[in-house]
Kinemage of the C-alpha trace (Angstrom):
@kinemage 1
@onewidth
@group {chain A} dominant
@subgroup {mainchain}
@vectorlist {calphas} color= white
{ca unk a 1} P 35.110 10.631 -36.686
{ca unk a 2} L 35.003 14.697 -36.449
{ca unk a 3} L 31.787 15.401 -36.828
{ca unk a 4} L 29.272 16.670 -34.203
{ca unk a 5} L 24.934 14.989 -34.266
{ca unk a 6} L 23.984 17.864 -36.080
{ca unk a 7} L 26.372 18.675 -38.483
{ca unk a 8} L 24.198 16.216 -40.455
{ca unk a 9} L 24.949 17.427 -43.929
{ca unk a 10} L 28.449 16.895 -44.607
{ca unk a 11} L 30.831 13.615 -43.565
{ca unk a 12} L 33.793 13.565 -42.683
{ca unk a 13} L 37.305 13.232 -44.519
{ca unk a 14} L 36.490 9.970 -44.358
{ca unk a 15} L 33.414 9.712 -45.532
{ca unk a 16} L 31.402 8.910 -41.884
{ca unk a 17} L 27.710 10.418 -41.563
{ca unk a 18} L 28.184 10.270 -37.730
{ca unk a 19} L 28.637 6.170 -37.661
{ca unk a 20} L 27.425 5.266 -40.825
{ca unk a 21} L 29.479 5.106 -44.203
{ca unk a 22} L 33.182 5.205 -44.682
{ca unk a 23} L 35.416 2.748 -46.782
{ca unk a 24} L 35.117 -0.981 -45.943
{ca unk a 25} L 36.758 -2.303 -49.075
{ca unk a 26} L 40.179 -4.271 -49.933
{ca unk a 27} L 43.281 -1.781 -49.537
{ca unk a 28} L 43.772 -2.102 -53.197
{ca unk a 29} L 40.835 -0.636 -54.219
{ca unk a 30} L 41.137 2.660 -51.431
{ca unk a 31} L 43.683 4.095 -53.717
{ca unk a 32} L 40.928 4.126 -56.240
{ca unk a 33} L 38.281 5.596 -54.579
{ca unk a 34} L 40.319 8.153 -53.496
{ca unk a 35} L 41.495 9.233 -57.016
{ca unk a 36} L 37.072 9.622 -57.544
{ca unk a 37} L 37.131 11.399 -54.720
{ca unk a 38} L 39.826 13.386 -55.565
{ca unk a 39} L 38.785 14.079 -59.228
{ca unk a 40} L 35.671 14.802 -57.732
{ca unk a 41} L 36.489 17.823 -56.033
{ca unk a 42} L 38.447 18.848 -58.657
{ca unk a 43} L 36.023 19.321 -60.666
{ca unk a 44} L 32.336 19.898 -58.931
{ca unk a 45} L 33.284 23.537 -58.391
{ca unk a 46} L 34.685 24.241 -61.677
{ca unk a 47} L 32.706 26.253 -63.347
{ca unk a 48} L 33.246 24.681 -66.867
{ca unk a 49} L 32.114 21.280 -64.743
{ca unk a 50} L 28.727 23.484 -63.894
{ca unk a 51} L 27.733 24.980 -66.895
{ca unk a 52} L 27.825 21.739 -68.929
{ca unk a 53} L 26.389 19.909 -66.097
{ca unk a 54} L 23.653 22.939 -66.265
{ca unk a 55} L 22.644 22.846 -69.894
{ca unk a 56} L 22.218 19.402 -69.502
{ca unk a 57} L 19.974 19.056 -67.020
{ca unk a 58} L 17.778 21.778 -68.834
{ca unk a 59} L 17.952 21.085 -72.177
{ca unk a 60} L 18.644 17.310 -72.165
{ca unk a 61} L 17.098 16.146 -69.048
{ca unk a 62} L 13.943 18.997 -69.272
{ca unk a 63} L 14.426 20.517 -65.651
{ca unk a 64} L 12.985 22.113 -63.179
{ca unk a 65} L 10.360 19.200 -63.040
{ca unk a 66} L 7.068 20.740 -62.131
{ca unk a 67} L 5.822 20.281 -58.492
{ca unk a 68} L 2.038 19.874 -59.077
{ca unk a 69} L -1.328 19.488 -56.743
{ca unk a 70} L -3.279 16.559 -56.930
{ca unk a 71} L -6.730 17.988 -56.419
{ca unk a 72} L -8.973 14.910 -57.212
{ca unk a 73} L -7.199 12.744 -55.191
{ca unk a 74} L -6.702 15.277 -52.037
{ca unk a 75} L -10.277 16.035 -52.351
{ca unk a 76} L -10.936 11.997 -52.516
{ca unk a 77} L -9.359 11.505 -49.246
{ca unk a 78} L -9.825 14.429 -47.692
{ca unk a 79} L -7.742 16.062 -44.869
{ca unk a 80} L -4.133 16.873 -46.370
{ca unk a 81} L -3.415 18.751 -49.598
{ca unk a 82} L -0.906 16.394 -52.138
{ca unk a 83} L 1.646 17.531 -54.172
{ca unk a 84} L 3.678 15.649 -56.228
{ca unk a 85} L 7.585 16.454 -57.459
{ca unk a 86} L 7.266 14.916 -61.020
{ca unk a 87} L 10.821 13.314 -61.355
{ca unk a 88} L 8.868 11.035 -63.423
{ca unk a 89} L 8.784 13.680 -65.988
{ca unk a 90} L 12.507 13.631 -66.358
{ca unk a 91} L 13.843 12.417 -69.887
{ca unk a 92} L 14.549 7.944 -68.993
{ca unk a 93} L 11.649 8.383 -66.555
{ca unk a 94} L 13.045 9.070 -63.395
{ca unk a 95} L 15.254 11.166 -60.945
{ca unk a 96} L 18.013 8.184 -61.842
{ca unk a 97} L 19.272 10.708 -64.537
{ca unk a 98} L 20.141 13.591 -61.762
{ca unk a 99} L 23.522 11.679 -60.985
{ca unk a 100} L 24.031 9.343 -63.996
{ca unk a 101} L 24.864 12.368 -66.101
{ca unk a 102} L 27.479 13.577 -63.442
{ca unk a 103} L 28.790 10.033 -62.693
{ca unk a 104} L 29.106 9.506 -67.110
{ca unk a 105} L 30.951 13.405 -67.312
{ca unk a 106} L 33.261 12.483 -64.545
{ca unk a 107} L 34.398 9.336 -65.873
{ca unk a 108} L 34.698 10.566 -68.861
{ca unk a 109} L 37.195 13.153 -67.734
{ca unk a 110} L 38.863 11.101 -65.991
{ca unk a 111} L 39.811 8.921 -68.909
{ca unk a 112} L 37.676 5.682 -68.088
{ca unk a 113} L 36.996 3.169 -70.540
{ca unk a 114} L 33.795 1.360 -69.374
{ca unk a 115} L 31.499 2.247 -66.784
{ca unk a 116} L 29.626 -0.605 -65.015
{ca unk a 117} L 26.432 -0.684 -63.347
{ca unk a 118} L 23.938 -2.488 -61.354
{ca unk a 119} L 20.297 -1.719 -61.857
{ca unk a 120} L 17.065 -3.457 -59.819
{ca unk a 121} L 13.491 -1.537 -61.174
{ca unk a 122} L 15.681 -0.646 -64.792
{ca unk a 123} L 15.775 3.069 -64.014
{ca unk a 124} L 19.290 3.186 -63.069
{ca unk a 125} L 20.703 1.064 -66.177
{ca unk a 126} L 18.286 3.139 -68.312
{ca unk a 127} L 19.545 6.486 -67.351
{ca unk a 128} L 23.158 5.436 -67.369
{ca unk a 129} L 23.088 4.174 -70.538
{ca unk a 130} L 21.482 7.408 -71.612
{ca unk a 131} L 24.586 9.064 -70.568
{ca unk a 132} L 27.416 6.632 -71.848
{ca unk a 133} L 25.760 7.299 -75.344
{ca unk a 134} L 25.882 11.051 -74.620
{ca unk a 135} L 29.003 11.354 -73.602
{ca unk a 136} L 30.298 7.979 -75.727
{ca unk a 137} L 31.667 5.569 -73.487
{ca unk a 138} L 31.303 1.864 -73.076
{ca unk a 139} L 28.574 0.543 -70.722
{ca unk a 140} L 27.775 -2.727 -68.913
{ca unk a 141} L 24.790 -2.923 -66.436
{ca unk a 142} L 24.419 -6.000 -64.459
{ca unk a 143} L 20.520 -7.011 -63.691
{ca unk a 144} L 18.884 -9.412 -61.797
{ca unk a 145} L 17.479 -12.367 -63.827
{ca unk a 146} L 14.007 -12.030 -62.233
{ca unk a 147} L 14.262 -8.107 -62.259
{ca unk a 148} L 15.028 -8.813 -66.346
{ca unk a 149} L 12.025 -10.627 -66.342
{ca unk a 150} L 9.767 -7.826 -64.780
{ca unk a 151} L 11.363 -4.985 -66.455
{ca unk a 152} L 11.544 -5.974 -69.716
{ca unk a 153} L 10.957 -2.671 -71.503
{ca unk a 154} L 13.710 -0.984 -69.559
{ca unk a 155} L 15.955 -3.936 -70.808
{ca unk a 156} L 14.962 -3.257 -74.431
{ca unk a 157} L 15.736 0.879 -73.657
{ca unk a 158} L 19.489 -0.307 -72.633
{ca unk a 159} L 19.921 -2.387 -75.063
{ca unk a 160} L 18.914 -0.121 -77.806
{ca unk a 161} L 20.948 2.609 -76.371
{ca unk a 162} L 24.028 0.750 -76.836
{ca unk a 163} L 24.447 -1.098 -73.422
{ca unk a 164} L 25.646 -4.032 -72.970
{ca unk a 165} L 22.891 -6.302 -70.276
{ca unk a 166} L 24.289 -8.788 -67.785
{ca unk a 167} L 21.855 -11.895 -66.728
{ca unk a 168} L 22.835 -11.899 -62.786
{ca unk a 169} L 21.518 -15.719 -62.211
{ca unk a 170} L 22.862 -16.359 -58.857
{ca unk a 171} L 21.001 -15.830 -55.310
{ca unk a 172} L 17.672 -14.321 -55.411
{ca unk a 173} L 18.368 -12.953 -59.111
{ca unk a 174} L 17.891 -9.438 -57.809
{ca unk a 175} L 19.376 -6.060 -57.104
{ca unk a 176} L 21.590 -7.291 -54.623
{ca unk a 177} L 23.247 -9.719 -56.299
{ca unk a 178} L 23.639 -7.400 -59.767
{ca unk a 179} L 25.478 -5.495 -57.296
{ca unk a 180} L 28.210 -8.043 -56.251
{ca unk a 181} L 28.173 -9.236 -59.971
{ca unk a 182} L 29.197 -5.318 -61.302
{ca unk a 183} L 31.151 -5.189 -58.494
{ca unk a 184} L 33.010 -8.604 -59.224
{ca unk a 185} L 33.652 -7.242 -63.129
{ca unk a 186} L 34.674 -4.017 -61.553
{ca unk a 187} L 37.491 -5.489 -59.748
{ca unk a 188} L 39.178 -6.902 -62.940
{ca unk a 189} L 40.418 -3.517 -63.444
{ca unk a 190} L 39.854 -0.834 -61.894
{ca unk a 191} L 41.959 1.852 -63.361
{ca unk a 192} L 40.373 1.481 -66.461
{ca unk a 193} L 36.450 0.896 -65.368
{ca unk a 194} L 34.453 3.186 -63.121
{ca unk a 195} L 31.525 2.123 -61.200
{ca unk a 196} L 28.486 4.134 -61.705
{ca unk a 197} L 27.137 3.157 -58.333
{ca unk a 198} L 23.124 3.586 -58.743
{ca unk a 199} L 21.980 5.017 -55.248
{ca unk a 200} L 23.659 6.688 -52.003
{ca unk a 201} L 24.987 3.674 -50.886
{ca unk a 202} L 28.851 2.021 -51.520
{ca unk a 203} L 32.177 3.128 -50.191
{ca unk a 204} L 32.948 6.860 -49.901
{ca unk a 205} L 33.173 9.006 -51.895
{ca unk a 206} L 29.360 7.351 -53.758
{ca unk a 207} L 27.095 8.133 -51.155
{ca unk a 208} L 28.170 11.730 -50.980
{ca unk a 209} L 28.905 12.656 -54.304
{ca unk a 210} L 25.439 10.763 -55.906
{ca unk a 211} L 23.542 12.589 -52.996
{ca unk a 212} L 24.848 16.104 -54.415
{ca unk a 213} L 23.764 15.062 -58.077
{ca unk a 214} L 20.450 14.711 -56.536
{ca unk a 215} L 19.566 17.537 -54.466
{ca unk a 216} L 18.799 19.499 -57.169
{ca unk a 217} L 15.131 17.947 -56.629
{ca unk a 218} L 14.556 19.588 -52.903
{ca unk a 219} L 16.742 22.686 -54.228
{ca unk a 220} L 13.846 23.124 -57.146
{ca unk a 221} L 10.912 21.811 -54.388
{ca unk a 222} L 11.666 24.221 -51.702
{ca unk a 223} L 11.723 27.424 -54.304
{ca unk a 224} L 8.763 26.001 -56.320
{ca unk a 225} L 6.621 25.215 -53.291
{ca unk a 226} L 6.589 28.505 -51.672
{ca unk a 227} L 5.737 29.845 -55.002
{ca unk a 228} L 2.852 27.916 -55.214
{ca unk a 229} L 1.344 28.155 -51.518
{ca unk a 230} L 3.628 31.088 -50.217
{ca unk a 231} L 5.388 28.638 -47.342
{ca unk a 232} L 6.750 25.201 -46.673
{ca unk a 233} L 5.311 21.879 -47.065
{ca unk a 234} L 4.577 20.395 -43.885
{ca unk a 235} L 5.628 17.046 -44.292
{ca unk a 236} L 7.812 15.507 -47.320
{ca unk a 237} L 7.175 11.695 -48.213
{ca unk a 238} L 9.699 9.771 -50.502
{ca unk a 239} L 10.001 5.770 -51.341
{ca unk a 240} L 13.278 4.561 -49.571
{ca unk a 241} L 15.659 1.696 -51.131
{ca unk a 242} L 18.997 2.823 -51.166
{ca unk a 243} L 17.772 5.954 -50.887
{ca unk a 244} L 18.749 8.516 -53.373
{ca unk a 245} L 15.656 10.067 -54.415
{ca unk a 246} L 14.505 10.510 -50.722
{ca unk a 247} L 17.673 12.095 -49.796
{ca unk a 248} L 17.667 14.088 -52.778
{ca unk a 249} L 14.518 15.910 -51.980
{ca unk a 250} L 15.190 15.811 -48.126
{ca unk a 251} L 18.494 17.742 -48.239
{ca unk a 252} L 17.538 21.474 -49.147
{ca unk a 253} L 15.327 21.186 -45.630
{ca unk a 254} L 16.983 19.602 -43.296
{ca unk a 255} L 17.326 22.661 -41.436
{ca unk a 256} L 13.948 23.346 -42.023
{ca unk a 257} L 10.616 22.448 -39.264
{ca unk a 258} L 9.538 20.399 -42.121
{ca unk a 259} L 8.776 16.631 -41.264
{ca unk a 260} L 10.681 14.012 -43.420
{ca unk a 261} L 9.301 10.698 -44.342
{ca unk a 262} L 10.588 7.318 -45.714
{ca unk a 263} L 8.854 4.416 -47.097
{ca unk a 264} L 10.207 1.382 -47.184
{ca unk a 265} L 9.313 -1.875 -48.606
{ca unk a 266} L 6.697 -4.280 -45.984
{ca unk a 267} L 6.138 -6.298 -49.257
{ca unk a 268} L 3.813 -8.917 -47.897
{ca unk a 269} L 4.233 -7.992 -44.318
{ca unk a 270} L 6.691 -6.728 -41.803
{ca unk a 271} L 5.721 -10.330 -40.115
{ca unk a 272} L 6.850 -12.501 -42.822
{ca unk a 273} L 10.665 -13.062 -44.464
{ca unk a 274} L 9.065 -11.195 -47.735
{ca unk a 275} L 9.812 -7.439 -47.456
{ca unk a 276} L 12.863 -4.953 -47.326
{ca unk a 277} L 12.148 -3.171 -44.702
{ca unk a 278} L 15.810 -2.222 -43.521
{ca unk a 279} L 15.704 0.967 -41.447
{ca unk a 280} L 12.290 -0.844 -39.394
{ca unk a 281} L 14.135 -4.085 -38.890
{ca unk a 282} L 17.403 -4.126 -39.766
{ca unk a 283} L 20.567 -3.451 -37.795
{ca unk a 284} L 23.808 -1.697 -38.252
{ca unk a 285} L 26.110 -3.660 -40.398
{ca unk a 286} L 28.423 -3.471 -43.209
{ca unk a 287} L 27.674 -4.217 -46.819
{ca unk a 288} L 28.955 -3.124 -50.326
{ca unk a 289} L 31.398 -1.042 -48.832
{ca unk a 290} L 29.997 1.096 -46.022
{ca unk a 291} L 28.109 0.990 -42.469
{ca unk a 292} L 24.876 1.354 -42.424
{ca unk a 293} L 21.616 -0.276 -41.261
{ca unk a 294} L 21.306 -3.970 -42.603
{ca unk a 295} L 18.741 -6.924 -42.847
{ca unk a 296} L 21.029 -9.512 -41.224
{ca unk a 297} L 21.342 -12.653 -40.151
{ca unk a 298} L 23.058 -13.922 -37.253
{ca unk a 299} L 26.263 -13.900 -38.662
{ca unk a 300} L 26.558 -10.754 -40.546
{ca unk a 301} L 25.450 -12.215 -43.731
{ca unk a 302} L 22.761 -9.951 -45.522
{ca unk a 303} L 19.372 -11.819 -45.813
{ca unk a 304} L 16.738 -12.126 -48.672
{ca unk a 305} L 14.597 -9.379 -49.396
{ca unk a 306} L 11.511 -9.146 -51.689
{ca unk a 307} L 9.756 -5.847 -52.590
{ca unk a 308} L 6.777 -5.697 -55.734
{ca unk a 309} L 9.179 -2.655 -56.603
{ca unk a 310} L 12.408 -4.112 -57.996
{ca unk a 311} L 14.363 -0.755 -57.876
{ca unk a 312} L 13.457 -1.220 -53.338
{ca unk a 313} L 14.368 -5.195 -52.752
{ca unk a 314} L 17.856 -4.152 -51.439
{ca unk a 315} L 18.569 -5.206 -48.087
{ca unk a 316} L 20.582 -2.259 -47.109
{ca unk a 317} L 20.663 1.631 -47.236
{ca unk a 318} L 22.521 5.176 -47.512
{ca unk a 319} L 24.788 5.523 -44.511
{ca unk a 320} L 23.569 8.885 -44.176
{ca unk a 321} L 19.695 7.529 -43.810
{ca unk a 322} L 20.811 5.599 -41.609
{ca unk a 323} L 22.425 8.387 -39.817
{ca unk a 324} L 19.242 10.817 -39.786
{ca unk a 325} L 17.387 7.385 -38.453
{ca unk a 326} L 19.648 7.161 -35.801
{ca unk a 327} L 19.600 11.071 -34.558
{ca unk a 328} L 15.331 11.027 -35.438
{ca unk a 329} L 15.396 13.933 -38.332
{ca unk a 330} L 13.441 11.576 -40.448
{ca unk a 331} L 10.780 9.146 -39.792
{ca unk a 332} L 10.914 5.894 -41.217
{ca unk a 333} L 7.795 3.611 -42.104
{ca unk a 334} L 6.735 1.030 -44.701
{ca unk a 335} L 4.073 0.097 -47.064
{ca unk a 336} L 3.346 -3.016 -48.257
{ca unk a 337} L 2.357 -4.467 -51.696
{ca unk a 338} L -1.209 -4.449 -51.431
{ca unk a 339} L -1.032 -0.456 -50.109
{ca unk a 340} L 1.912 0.276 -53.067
{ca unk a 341} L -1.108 -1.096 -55.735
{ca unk a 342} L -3.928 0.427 -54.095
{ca unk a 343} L -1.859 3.716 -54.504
{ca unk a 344} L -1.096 2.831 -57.965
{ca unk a 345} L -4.056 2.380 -59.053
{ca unk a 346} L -5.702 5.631 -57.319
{ca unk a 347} L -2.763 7.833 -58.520
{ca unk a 348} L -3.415 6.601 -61.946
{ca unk a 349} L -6.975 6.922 -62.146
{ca unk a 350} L -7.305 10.317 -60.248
{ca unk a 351} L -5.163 12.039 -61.458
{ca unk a 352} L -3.886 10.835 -64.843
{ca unk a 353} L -0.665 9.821 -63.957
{ca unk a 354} L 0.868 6.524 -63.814
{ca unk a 355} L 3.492 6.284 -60.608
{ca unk a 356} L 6.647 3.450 -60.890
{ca unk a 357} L 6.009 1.237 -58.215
{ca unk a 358} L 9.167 2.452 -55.955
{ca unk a 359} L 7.198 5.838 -55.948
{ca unk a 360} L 3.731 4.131 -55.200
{ca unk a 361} L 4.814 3.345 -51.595
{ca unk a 362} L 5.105 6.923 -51.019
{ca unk a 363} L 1.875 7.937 -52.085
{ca unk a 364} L 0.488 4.628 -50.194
{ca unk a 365} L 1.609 6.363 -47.089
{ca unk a 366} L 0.138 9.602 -47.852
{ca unk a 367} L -2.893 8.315 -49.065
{ca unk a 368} L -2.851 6.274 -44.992
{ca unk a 369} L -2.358 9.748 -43.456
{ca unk a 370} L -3.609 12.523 -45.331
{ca unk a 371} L -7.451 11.952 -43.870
{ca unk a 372} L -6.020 12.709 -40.475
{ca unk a 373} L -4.046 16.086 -41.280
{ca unk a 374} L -6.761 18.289 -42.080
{ca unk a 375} L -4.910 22.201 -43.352
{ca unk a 376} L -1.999 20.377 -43.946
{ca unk a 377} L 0.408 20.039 -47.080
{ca unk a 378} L 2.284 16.980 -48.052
{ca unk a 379} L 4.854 16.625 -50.900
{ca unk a 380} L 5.733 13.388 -52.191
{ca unk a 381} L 8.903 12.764 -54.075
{ca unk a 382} L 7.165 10.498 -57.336
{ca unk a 383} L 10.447 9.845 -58.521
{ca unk a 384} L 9.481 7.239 -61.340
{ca unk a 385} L 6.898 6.932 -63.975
{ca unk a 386} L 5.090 3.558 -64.227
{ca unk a 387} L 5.500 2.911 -68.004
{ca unk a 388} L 8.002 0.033 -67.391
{ca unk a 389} L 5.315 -1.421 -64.366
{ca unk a 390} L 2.124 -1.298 -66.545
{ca unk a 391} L 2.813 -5.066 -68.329
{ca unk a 392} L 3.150 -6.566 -64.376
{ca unk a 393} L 0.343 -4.736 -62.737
{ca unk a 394} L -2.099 -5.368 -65.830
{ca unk a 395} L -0.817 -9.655 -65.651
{ca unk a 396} L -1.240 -9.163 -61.599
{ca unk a 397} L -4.447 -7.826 -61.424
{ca unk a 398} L -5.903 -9.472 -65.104
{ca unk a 399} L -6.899 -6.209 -65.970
């Protein structure tokens, strides 16, 4: 591995963010991966790649998203201003789109077939099939059977968008196990298929090349924030699963004195087998692919998770999270479901705007420490919208 602590940006030629990441996959599948890879950097530079890749994101996915200040709800808990990046604005509802567009025009140009997908919260499989119909190629998104269940208006949005929705029935019926079942289907060929992986996790080249589809978020949020307030945020807060909306707002200011935040899943509590709270107590491992930090058992085997959020019950994370964990740029903490619907509810009802419930756990943690940064400026990442969440939070709380 040839890269230095702080070169903390970029991995190496083989894909390592300093021990995390890499290709732990059968050999016959490295030769594939490194054709992505390799189309990949054919085209990312290209500047026909950019300009379509540009008009889309303005005139089909409506960016910049605004970065707005939540003045009721900063003035509710006094101490620290909030600001919000409104990824939920983005057409499917979330910053999901960001890479599902690039992932859809490079397998398209690369001659694929089908793309396959897993998807936990819906966002993912909603934005992906988005693109397939944009670009017109066949899609397949594996889902959890109890994720189905909670997120039935995202299923309906696939479905009517031309996708085709897998039932995953096995294990917990969750995110982890839609990803070995689109993994599984992936295998049958291929050359042929292309695996829109959903986050910044899987083999290299996925956890690089989904993380450069998303910083365009802290590209637009560093710009738009000094606009605003004429400097820097002070702290930046995102919700942390795989990771891919945290890392996409984190990137731009890495080199920046800026603290970085993720918030993880305590679901109903860091002391009980209910949560997914990898980076706090997992270890480093290897799953789907790559190194990174795992919630493991004795012998290797990922455990159970459980999050309120579907698109966070993943019991791993991006190998280069786990590499900013290791080296202490970013701070890692948790919320748990009772603080994710607190913050749901206050967001909604302060402000006018309904958070998905992956984003609620990072305005639960600001909402715990704004009161003791008076003068200071936070910016959370609210990469979701809570349309899909309303029908479970309204049956949860008999509202």
């Amino acid at each position: 591995m040839n890269q230095t602590p702080d070169n903390i940006n970029s991995p190496t030629t083989e894909g390592f963010f300093g021990a995390y990441g890499g290709q732990e996959i059968p050999p016959e599948l490295k030769q594939v991966m490194d054709e992505i890879y390799h189309s990949y950097n054919e085209i990312k530079d290209s500047d026909e790649f950019k300009l379509e890749l540009h008009d889309l994101q303005r005139h089909y996915v409506g960016r910049p998203s605004p970065v707005y200040f939540c003045r009721r709800l900063s003035a509710q808990l006094g101490g620290a201003e909030i600001y919000l990046k409104r990824e939920d604005l983005n057409h499917t509802g979330a910053h999901k789109i960001n890479h599902c567009l690039g992932e859809a025009l490079l397998a398209k140009r690369m001659g694929k077939t089908k793309i396959l997908a897993e998807t936990g919260a819906g966002q993912h499989g909603v934005a992906l099939s988005a693109a397939c119909a944009l670009v017109g190629i066949e899609c397949e998104i594996h889902m959890g059977a109890v994720d189905i269940a909670k997120q039935a208006p995202n299923v309906t949005r696939m479905k009517i968008m031309g996708a085709k929705v897998i039932s995953v029935e096995r294990g917990t019926k969750t995110l982890k196990d839609a990803v070995d079942s689109a993994f599984e289907e992936y295998l049958r060929d291929p050359q042929h298929f292309f695996y829109a992986i959903g986050s910044v996790v899987g083999p290299h080249p996925f956890p690089q090349m989904v993380r450069d589809f998303q910083q365009i978020v802290g590209i637009e949020a560093r710009q738009q924030f000094q606009e605003m307030t004429g400097e820097l945020p002070d702290t930046l807060v995102a919700c942390i699963g795989g990771g891919s909306n945290a890392i996409g707002l984190f990137t731009a200011f890495l080199d920046d004195d800026v603290e970085l935040v993720g918030v993880e899943p305590a679901g109903l509590g860091l002391d009980t087998p209910d949560h997914a709270a990898t980076m706090t107590l997992g270890s480093p491992g290897v799953l789907h692919g790559m190194r990174c930090y795992v919630l493991q058992d004795d012998a290797g085997e990922p455990l159970p998770v459980y999050s309120i959020a579907s698109g966070l019950d993943y019991p791993g994370v991006g190998p280069q999270h786990s590499h900013l964990k290791d080296i202490g740029r970013v701070n890692y903490h948790s919320a748990t479901d009772s603080e994710c619907i607190e913050a749901f509810l206050a967001l909604s009802r302060t402000e006018g705007i309904i958070p998905a419930l992956e984003s609620a756990h990072a305005v639960a943690y600001a909402m715990r420490v704004a009161p003791q940064m008076p003068g200071k400026r936070i910016l959370i990442n609210l990469s979701g919208r809570g349309d899909k969440d309303i029908d479970f939070v309204a049956k949860k709380l008999n509202l």
